[in-house]
C-alpha positions in Angstrom: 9.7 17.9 7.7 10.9 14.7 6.4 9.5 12.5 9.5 5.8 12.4 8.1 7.7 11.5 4.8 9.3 8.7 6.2 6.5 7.2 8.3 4.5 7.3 4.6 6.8 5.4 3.3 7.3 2.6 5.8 3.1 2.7 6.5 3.2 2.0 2.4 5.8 -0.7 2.7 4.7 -2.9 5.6 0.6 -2.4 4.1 1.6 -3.9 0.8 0.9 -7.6 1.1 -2.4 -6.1 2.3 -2.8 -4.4 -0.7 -1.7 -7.0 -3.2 -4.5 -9.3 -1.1 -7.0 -6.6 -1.9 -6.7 -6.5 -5.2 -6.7 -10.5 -6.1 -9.9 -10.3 -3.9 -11.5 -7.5 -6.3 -9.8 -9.3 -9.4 -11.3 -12.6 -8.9 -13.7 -14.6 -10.3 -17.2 -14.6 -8.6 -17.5 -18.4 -7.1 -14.2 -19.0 -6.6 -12.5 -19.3 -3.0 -10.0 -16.1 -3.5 -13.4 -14.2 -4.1 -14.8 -15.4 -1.3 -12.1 -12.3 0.8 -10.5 -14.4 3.4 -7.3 -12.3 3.4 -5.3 -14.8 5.1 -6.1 -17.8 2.4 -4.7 -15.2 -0.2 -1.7 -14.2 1.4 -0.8 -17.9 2.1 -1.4 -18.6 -1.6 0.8 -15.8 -2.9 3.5 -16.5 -0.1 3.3 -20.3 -1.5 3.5 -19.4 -5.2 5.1 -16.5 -5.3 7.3 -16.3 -2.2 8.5 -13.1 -0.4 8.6 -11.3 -3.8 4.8 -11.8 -4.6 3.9 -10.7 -1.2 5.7 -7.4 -2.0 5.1 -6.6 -5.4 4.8 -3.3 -6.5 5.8 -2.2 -3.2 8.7 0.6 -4.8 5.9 2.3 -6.7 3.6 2.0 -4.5 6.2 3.2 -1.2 7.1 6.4 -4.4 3.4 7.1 -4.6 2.3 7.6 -1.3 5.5 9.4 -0.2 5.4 11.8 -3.0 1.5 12.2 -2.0 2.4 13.0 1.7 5.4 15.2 0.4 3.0 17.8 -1.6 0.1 17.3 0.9 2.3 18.3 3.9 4.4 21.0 1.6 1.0 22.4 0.9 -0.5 22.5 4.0 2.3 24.3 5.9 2.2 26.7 3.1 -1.3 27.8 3.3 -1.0 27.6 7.3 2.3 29.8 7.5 0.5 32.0 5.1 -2.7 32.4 7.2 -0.8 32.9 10.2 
């Protein structure tokens, strides 16, 4: 039961630089280069500002989120399964 938990949680973790690329590409200014969404220019420029830590911010709520998500989804569907069979 607590396998699909786990692979939520590390799918969550290693995704999160992708993430925090995502959303300075939807934040950005129309016209400017980060807006343009080359995902590899933006993680480059958090990695050189920011370091490791920018690359994984928000990474514990975000890794709490999806786990908790997977939790109730998966507690809920062998519910209702084991009840209809």
């Amino acid at each position: 039961m607590f396998y699909p938990l786990s692979a939520g949680a590390v799918a969550a973790l290693v995704t999160t630089p992708l993430d925090v690329a995502k959303t300075r590409i939807m934040l950005a200014k129309a016209g400017t280069s980060t807006a343009r969404g080359n995902i590899l220019s933006v993680l480059l420029h958090v990695w050189k500002n920011k370091g490791l830590m920018g690359l994984f911010s928000g990474s514990i709520p975000r890794v709490m989120s999806i786990s908790l998500g997977g939790f109730i989804f998966l507690g809920a569907y062998e519910q209702v399964r084991s009840t209809l069979l």
